[in-house]
N, C-alpha and C positions, 0 to 999 in steps of 0.2 A: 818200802814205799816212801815215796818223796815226799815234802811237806806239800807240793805243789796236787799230789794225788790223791792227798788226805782230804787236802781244802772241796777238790771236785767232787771225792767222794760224797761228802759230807755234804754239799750242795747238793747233791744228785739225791741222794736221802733225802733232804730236805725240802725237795720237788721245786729248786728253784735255781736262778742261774748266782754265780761269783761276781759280785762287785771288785771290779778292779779299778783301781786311779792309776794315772799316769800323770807323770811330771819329770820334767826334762830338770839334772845335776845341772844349778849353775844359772836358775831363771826364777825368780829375777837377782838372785844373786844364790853365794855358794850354803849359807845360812839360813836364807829364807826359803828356800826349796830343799832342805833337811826339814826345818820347820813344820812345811806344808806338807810334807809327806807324812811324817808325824801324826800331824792333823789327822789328816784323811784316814792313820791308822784309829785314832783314837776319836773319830768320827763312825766308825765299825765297817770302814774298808773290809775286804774279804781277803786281798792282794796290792800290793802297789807295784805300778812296772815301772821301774829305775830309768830315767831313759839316760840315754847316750847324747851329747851333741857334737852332730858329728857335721860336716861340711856341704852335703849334698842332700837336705833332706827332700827331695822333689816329691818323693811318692808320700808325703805325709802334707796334712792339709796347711794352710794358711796359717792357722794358730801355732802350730808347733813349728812350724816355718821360721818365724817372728822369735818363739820361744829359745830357740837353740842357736841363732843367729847373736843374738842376745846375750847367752853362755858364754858362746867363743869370742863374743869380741871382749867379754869380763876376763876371759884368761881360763874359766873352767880347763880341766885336763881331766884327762884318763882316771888318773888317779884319785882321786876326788868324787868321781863314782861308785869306785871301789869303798873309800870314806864313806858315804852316801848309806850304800848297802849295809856297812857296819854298822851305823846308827843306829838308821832303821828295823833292822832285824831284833837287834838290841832290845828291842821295844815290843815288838811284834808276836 
């Protein structure tokens, strides 16, 4: 079972839904959105979804629009995600 199957579980038990946060690697910089995810874990997050910033976000609203527009003109990469994730989990 996945960590991700635990968490459902364990909410479904729980009779309630998974708090997840989202924040785009790289908004508003590559430290401060490590930072903020952080946060949110130890805020009692349930999940955080890593985001991506990636060049086309149309199907994603205004805010994350801005957010990841943002990233890539700071230089954010690929890799740095992956960074991201490591922290993160780290913690988690």
């Amino acid at each position: 079972m996945s960590r991700l199957d635990e968490l459902f579980t364990r909410c479904q038990t729980e009779n309630r839904a998974a708090l997840i946060g989202y924040l785009p690697v790289g908004f508003p910089s590559y430290d401060d959105s490590v930072a903020g995810m952080l946060a949110m874990v130890e805020g009692g997050v349930d999940a955080v979804e890593v985001g991506v910033p990636y060049t086309d976000p149309g199907m994603d609203g205004p805010v994350i629009q801005v957010a990841v527009d943002a990233a890539l003109r700071a230089g954010t990469r690929v890799a740095q995600v992956f960074d991201a994730v490591r922290a993160v989990s780290a913690h988690a």
